[in-house]
C-alpha positions as CSV (number, residue, x, y, z in Angstrom):
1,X,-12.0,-37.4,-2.2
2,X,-10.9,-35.0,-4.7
3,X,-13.1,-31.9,-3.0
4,X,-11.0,-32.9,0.4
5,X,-7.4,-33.2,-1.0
6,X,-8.1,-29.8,-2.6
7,X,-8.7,-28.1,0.9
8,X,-6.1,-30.6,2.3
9,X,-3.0,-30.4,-0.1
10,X,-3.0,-26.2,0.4
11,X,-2.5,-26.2,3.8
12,X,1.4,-27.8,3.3
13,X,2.2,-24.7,1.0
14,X,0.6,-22.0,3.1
15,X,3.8,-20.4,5.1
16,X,3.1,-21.7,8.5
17,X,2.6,-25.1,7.2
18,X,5.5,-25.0,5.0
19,X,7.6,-23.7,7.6
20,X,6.2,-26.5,10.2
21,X,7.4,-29.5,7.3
22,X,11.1,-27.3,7.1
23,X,11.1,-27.5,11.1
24,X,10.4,-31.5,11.1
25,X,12.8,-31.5,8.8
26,X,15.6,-29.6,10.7
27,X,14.6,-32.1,14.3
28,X,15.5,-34.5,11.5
29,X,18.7,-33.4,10.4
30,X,20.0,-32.5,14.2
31,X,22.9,-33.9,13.7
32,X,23.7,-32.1,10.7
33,X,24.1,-28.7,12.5
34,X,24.6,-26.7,9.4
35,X,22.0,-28.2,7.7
36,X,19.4,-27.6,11.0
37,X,20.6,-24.0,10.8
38,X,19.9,-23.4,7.1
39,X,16.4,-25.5,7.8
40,X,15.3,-23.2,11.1
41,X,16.7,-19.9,9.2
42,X,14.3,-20.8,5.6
43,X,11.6,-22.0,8.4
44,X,11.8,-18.1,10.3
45,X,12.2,-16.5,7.0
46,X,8.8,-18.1,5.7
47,X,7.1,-17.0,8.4
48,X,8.3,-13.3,8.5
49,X,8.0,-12.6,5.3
50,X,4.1,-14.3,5.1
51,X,3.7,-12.5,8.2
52,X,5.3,-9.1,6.7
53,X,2.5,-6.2,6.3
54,X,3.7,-4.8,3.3
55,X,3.7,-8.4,1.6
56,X,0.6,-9.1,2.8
57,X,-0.9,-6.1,1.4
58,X,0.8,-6.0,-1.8
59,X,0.0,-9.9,-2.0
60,X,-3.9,-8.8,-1.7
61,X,-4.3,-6.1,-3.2
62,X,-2.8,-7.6,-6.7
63,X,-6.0,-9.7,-6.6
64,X,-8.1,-7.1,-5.4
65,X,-7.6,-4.4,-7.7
66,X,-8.4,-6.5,-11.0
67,X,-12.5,-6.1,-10.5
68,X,-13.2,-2.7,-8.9
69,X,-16.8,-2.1,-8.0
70,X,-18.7,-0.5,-11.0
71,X,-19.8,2.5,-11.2
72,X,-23.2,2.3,-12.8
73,X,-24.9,-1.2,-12.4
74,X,-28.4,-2.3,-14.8
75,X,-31.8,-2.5,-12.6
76,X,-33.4,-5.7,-12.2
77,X,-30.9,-7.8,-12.3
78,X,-30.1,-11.5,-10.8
79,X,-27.1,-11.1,-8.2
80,X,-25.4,-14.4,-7.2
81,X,-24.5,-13.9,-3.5
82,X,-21.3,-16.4,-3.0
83,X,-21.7,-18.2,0.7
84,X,-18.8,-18.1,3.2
85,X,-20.0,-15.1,4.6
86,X,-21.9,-16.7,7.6
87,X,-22.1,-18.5,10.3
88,X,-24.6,-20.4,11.3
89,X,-27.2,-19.7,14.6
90,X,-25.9,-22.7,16.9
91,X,-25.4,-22.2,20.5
92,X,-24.3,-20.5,22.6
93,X,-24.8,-17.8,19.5
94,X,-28.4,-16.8,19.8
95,X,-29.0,-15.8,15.6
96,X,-27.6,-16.1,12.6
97,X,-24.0,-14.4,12.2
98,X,-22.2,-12.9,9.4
99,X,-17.8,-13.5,9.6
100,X,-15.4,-11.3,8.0
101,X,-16.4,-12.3,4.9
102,X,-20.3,-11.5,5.6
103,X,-20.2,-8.0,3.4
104,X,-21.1,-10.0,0.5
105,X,-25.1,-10.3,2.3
106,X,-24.7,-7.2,3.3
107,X,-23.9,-5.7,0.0
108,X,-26.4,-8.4,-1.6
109,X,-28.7,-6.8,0.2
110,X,-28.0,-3.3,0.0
111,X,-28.0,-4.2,-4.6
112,X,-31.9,-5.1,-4.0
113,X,-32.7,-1.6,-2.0
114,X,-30.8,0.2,-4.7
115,X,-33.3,-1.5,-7.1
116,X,-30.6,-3.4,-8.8
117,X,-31.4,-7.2,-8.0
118,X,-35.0,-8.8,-9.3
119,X,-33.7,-11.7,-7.2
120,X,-31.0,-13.2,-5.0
121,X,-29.2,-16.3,-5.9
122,X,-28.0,-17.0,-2.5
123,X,-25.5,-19.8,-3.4
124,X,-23.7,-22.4,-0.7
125,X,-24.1,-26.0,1.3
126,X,-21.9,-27.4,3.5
127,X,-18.3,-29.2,3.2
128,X,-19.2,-32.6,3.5
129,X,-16.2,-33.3,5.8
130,X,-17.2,-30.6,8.6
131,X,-19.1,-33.0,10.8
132,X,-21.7,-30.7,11.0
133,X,-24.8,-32.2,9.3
134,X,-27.1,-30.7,11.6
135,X,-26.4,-27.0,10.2
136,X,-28.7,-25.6,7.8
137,X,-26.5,-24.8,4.0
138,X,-25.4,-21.4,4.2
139,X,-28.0,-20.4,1.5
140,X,-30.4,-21.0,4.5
141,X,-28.6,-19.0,6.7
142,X,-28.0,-16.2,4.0
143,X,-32.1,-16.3,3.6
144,X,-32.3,-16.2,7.3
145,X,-30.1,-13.3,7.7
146,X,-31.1,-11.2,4.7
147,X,-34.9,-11.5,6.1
148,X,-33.9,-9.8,9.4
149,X,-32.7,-7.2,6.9
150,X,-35.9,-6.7,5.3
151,X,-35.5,-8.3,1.8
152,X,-38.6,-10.1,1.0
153,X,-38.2,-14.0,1.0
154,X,-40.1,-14.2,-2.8
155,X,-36.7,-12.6,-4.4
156,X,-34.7,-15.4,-2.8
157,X,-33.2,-18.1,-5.0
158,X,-31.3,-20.9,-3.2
159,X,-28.3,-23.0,-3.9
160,X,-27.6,-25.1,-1.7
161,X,-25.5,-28.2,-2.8
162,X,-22.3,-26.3,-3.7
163,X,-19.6,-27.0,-1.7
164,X,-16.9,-24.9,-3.4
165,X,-16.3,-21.9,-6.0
166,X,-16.7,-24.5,-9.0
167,X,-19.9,-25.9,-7.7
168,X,-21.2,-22.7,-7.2
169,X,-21.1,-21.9,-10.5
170,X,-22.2,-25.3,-12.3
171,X,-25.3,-25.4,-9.8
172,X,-25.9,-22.0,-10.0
173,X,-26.1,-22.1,-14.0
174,X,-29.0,-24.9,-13.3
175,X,-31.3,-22.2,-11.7
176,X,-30.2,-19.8,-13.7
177,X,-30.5,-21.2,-16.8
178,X,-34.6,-23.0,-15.3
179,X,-35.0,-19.4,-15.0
180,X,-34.3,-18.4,-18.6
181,X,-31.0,-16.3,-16.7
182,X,-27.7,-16.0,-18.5
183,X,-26.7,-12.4,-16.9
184,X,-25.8,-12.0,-13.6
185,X,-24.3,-9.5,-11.2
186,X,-21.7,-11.1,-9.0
187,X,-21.1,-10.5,-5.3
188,X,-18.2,-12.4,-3.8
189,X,-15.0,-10.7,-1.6
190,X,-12.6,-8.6,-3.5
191,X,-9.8,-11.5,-3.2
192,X,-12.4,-14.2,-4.5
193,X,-13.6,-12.4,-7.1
194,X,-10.8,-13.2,-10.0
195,X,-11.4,-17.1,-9.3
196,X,-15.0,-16.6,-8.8
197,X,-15.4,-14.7,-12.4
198,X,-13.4,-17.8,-14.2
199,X,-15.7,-20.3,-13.1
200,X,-19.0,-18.5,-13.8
201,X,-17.7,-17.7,-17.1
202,X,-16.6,-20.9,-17.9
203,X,-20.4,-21.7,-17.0
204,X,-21.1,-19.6,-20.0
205,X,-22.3,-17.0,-17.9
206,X,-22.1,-12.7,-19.0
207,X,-20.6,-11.6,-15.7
208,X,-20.6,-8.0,-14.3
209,X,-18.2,-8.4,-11.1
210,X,-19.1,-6.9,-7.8
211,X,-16.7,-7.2,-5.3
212,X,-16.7,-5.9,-1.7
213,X,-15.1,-6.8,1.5
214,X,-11.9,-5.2,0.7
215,X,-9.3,-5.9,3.0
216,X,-6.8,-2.7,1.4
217,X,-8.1,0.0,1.4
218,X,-6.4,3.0,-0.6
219,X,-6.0,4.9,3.3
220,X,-4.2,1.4,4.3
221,X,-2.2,1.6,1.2
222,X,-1.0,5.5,2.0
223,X,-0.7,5.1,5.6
224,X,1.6,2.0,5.5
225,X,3.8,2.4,2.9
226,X,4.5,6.5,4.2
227,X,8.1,7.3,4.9
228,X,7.8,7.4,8.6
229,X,10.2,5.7,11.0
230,X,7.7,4.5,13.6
231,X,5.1,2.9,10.7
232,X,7.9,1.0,8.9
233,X,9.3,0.0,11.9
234,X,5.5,-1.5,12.9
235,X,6.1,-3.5,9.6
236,X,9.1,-5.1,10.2
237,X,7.1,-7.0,13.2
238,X,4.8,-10.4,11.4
239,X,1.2,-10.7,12.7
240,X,-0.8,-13.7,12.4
241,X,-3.6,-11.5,11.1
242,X,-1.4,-11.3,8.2
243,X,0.1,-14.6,8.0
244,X,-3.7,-15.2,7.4
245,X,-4.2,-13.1,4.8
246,X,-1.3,-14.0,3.1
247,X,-2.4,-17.5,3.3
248,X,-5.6,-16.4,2.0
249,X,-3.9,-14.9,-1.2
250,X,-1.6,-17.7,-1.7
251,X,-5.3,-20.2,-2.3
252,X,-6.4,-17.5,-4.7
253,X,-3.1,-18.0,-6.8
254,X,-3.2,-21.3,-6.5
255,X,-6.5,-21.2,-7.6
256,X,-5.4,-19.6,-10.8
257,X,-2.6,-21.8,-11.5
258,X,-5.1,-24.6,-11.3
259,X,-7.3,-23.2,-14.0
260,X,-4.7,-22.5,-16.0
261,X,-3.5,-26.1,-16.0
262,X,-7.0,-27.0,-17.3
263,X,-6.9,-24.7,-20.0
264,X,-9.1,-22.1,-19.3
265,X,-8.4,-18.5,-19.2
């Protein structure tokens, strides 16, 4: 129950959720016109600014500029490959597919043909509310994907109980530490990874992050925020790609907060 109001709760602070409880609230109130028209105004102003560009990306790139990828990485390591990456081979898709967030296998598997992962912790089950039994964990699905790829199945460790960051890390720690383990290399997206480091450290874990999947890139960063006319007139317009992201960096944050009401740093 907990697991579920954690996902649940979010969603009614998120902008387009929060702005759909103000708009309730101002059908409500409809007979209170000034109070509607403050209501719908807050409710519009929600929504553009979550949907802004230049929020979005400032928004992001605060989380994805505290772990940079490393420049020099040890040989032989364990990398920890964080799930959400994937989707599943169910029809009409005829394999395996990686989302948006798929770079982490990607850049799992490029760590092991750079000669810097002994093995793969591939690490990821299923929510248990998705009504989707049938589908294999997403460690499988990582396996099945990094296999097409060419990485041998014998450096594959799965995880595959976990169904969020924090359970990634405590079962994780229980292969890790069968294994004799208490170094890893960490691959998770950009935006994940300040959460993501928390909770394997608070595993007791030594950590080396390394983040990919950017979403701003230092070009995005120049290109929108350029003194042109036609670019910052392009911003004043919300997207829902950004409303996503935004949404995105808001569960991060929240994330944080969370941790920080437990006590840890």
């Amino acid at each position: 129950m907990i697991l579920f109001l954690s996902k649940f709760l979010p969603l009614f602070i998120y902008p387009i959720g929060l702005a759909s409880i103000i708009l309730v609230l101002a059908l409500i109130f409809q007979r209170r016109r000034s109070w509607q028209t403050a209501l719908i105004i807050l409710a519009f102003a929600l929504l553009w600014i979550g949907g802004n560009r230049l929020v979005t990306m400032a928004l992001v790139s605060s989380l994805e500029r505290q772990y940079m990828p490393p420049a020099n990485l040890p040989d032989k390591s364990v990398v920890v490959v964080l799930g959400g990456g994937t989707k599943a081979g169910v029809a009409p898709r005829p394999i395996n597919e990686l989302n948006e967030s798929g770079d982490r296998v990607l850049y799992g598997a490029w760590l092991y043909k750079q000669g810097k992962a002994a093995h793969l912790l591939l690490s990821g089950g299923n929510a248990p509310w998705s009504g989707l039994k049938t589908i294999p964990p997403e460690a499988e699905v990582m396996a099945a994907i990094l296999d097409i790829m060419g990485v041998p199945k014998e450096v594959l460790w799965l995880e595959s109980k976990s169904r969020n960051t924090e359970e990634n890390a405590v079962e994780s720690r229980k292969i890790l530490d069968s294994a004799g383990v208490h170094s890893i290399i960490l691959v998770t997206s950009a935006m994940h990874m300040p959460r993501a480091v928390r909770l394997f450290e608070q595993q007791g874990l030594t950590v080396i992050p390394a983040p990919t999947d950017f979403m701003v890139t230092d070009d995005d960063w120049a290109y929108y925020t350029q003194p042109s006319l036609d670019v910052q007139l392009m911003n004043l317009f919300p997207s829902a790609a950004d409303l996503q992201l935004t949404s995105q960096a808001i569960k991060e944050e929240l994330g944080a907060l969370f941790y920080q009401l437990r006590g840890w740093r």
